[in-house]
C-alpha positions in Angstrom: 42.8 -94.4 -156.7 40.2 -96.9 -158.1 37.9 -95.6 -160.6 34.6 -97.0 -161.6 33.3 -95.1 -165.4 29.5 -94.7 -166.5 28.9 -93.6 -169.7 27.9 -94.8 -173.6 28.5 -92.5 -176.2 31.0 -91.4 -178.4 30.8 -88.1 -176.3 31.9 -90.1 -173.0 34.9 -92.3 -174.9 37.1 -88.8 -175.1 36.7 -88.8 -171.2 37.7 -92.3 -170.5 40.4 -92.5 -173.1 42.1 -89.1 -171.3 41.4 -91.1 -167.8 43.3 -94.4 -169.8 46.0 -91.7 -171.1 46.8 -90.2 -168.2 47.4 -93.5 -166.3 44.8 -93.6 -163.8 43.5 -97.0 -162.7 39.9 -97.6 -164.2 38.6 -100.8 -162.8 35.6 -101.2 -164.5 33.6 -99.2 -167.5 29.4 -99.2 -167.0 27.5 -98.6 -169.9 24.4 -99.0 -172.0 23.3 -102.9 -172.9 23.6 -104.0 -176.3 20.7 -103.5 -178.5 19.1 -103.6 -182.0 19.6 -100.5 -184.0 19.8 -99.3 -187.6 17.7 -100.4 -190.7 19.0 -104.7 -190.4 18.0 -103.8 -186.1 21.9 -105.4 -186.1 22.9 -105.8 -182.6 25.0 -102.7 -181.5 27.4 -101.7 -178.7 28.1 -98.9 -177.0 31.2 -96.5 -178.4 32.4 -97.1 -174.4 31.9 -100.4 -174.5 34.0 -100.8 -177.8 36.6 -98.5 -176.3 36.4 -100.4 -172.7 36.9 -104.1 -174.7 39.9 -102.7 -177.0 41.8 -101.5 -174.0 41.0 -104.8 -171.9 38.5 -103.0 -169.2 36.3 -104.8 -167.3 32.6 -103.9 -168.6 29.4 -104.0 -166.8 25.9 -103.7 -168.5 22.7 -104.0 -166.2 19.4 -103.4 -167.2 18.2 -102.0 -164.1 21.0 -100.0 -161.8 19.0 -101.2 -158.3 19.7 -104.8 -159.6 20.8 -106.8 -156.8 23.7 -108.6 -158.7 24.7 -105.3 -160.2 24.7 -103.7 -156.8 27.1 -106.8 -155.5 29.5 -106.3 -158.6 30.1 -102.7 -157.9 30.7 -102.7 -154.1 33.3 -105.6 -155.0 35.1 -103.1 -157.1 35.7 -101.1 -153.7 36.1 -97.6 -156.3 37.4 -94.7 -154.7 35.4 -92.4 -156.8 32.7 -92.6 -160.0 32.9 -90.8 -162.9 29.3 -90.1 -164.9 29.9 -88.8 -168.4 26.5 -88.9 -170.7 24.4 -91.9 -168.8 21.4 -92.1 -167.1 20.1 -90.9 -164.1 22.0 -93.0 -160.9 19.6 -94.6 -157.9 21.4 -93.1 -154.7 22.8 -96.7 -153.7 25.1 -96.4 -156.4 26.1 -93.0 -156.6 26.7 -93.0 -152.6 28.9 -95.9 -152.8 32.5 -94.4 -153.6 34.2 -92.5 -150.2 35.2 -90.1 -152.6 31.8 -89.8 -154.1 30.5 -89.9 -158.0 31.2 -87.0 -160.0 29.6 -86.0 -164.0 30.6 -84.1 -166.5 27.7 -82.1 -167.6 28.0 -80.4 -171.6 26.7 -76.7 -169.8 27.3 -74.2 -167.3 25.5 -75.5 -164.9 23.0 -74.6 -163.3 22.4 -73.0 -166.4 20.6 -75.9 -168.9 20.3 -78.8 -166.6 18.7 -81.7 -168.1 19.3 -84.2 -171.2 19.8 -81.6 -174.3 21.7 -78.9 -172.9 24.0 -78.4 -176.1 20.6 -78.0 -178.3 18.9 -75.7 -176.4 21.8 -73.7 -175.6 22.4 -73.1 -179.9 18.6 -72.7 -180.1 17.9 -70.3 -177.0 21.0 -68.5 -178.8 23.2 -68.3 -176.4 27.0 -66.8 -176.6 28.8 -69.3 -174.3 28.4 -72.7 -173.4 30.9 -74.8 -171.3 31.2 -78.2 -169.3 30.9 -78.8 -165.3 32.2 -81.0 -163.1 30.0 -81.8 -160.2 29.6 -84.0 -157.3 26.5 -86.2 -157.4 23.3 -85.9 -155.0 19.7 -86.3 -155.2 17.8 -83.4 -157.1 19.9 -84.2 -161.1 22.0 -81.6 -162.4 22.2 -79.8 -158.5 25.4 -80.7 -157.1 28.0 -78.4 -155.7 30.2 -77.6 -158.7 34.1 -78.3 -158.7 35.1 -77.3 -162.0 33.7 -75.0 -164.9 35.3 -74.4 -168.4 33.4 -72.0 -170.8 34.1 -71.9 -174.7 32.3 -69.4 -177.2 29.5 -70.2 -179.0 29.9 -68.6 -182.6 27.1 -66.7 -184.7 27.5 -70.3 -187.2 27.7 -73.0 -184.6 26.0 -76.0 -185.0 24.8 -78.7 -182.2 27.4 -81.0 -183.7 30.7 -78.6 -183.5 29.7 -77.6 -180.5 29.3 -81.2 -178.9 32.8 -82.0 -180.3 34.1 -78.7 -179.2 32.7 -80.2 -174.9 33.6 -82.7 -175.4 37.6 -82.7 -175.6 37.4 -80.0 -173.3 35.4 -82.2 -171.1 38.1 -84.9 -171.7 40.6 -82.7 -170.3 38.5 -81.0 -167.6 37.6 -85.2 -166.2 41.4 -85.3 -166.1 41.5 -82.5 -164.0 39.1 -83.5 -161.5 40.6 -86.5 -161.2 43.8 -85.1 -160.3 42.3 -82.7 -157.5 40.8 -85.7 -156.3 44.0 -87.9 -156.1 45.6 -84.7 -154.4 42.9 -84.3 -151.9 43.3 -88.0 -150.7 47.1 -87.8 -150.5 47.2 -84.3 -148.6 44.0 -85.5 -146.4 42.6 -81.7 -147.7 39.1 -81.1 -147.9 38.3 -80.5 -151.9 36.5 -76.8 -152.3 32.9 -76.3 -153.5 31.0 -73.9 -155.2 26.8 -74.3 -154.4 24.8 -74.1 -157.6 22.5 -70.4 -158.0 19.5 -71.4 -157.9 18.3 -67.8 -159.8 20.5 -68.8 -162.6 18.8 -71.9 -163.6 17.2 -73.3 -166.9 16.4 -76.1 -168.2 17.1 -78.1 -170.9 14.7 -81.4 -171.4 14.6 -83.9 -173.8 13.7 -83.0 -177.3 11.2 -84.9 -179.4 10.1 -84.9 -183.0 7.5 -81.5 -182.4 10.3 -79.9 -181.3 12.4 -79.8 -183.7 9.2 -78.5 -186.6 9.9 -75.0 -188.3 7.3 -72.0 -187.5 7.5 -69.7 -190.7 5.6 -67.5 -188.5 8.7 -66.7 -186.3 11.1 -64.4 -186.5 14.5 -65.0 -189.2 16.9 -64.8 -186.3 14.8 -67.9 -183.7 14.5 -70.1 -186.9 18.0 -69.8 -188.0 19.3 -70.7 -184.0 16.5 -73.4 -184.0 17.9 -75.3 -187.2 21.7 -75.4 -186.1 20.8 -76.2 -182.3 19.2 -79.5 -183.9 22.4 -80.1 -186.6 23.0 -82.8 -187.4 21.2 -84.7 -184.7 17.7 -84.8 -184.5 17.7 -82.2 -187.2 15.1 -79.6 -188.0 12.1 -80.6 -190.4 9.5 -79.1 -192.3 6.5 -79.2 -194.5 7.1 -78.7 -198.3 4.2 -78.5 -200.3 5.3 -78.7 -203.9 2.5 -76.7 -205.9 1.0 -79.9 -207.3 -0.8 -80.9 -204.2 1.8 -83.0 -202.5 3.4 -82.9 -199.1 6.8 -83.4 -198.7 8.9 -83.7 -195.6 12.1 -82.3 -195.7 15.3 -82.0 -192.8 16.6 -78.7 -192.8 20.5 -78.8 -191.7 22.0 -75.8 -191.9 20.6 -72.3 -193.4 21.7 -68.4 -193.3 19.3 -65.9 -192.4 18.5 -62.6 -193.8 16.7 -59.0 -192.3 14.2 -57.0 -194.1 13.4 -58.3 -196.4 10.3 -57.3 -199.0 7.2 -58.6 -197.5 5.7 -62.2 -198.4 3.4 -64.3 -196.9 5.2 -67.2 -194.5 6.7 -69.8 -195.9 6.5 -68.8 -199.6 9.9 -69.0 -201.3 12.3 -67.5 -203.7 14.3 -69.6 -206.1 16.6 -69.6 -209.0 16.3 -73.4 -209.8 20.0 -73.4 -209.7 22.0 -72.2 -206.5 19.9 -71.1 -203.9 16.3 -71.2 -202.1 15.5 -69.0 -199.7 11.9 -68.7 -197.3 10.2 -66.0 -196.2 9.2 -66.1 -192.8 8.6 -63.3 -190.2 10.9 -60.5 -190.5 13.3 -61.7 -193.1 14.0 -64.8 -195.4 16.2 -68.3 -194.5 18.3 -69.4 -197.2 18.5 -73.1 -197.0 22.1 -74.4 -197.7 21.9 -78.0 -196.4 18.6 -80.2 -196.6 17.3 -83.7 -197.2 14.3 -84.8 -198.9 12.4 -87.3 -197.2 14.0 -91.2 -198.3 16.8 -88.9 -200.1 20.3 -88.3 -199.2 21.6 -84.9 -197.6 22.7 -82.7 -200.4 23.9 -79.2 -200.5 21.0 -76.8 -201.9 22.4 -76.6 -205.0 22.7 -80.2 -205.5 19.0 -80.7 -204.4 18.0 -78.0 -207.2 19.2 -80.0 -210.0 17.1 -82.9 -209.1 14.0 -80.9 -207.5 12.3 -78.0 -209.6 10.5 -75.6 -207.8 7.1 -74.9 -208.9 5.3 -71.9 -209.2 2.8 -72.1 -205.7 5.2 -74.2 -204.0 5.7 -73.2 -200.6 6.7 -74.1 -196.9 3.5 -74.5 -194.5 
């Protein structure tokens, strides 16, 4: 069975390498182009396309997927099947071009949080569960007729970031999976079974951007709390710190506790030892920051960020 692989982060790698592990015959890897990134704008690589060069796979990078010479270079691949792990949205002469079909690996339980943050908005929306799908590719994103599902709990501390590595070596071994089906399917000329997406069951889960991801005082302890580990460590909560001077300050948020009510304060206002711990009021109750970064600073622990940053009387979050 000839396999053709999409995908460029280090989310996606876990899947090929388990493909790679497990023996089955990857032909070619398609991923991202190279491109400038970081402070020196060094020219990067994908993780996949690292991973695809150290295990000798033959890589393919277009800048447009309906490119004529990229459309020639896949059909001469003759792939049984496609695999789509964390890439971008296929034209339909690509994704139609495997007999078997092209199949992704989506970080949710689809159809609940389709779209390109589903592990974010699943922590922020506070969800107990979250899981990874396997699904057969059509038209409308994120709607195809499911083949495999695999849930994991989502914990009352779970960050974006545990949780992505959590999906993703279950992913890894959920690609594996459908793979084999696949192969079975072909040698026992047995029609693979379906299960239709519901459509009452679905959310969304779009793209987030930098507004997004700004604290509201004004909500309640419990939404704030969920809001700042659905965005840890990646794109990270932020907020407004004005430091009872008359400066603004900008400051990531990465990981807090939260607690219920408490005395009354106006939002934002804090509470502070100078020593081991700052907490803000907001809503119902108080957040107690215990990871944050001050704008051109490194990410300390709160109690680390208190010996270099006094707390003023007036200061306060707005």
């Amino acid at each position: 069975m000839r396999i053709v692989f999409m995908g460029t982060p280090g989310f996606a790698v876990a899947s090929l390498d388990n493909l790679i592990k497990n023996n089955y015959n990857v032909v070619a890897v398609v991923t991202a182009p190279d491109k400038p990134a970081g402070r020196g704008q060094q020219i990067q690589q994908s993780d996949v396309k690292k991973y695809a060069l150290e295990h000798n796979l033959k890589v393919l990078q277009p800048e447009k997927l309906k490119d004529e010479n990229f459309i020639s270079e896949l059909k001469n691949l003759n792939a049984d099947l496609q695999f789509v792990v964390a890439f971008r949205m296929l034209p339909e002469v690509v994704w139609d071009m495997p007999k078997m079909g092209t199949y992704n690996l989506h970080a949710s339980l689809l159809p609940k949080y389709r779209g390109a943050a589903p592990i974010n908005w699943a922590i922020i929306n506070g969800e107990k569960e979250s899981g990874v799908t396997t699904f057969k590719l059509k038209h409308e994103i994120d709607t195809g007729n499911i083949l495999f599902q695999e849930k994991v709990e989502i914990g009352p501390g779970t960050t974006a970031g545990e949780l992505h590595d959590k999906l993703m070596q279950i992913g890894a071994a959920l690609i594996v999976k459908t793979a084999a089906v696949i192969q079975k399917s072909i040698e026992n000329n047995e029609a693979l079974t379906f299960l239709p997406q519901q459509e009452n069951l679905v959310c969304h889960a779009p793209k987030i951007f930098k507004e997004d991801c700004l604290i509201n005082w004004g909500k309640p302890a419990v939404e704030i709390n969920n809001l700042i580990r659905g965005l840890s460590p990646y794109p990270t909560a932020w907020a407004r710190l004005h430091n009872g001077v008359g400066e603004e300050l900008l400051v990531k948020i990465f990981n807090s506790r939260y607690e219920l009510d408490a005395p009354f304060n106006p939002n934002g206002s804090l509470i502070t030892d100078n020593k081991n711990f700052l907490k803000v009021y907001c809503e119902d109750g108080l957040i107690e920051i215990t990871e944050i970064q001050l704008q051109g600073k490194k990410k300390m622990f709160v109690h680390e960020f208190l010996r270099g940053f006094t707390v003023k009387d007036g200061a306060k979050f707005i």
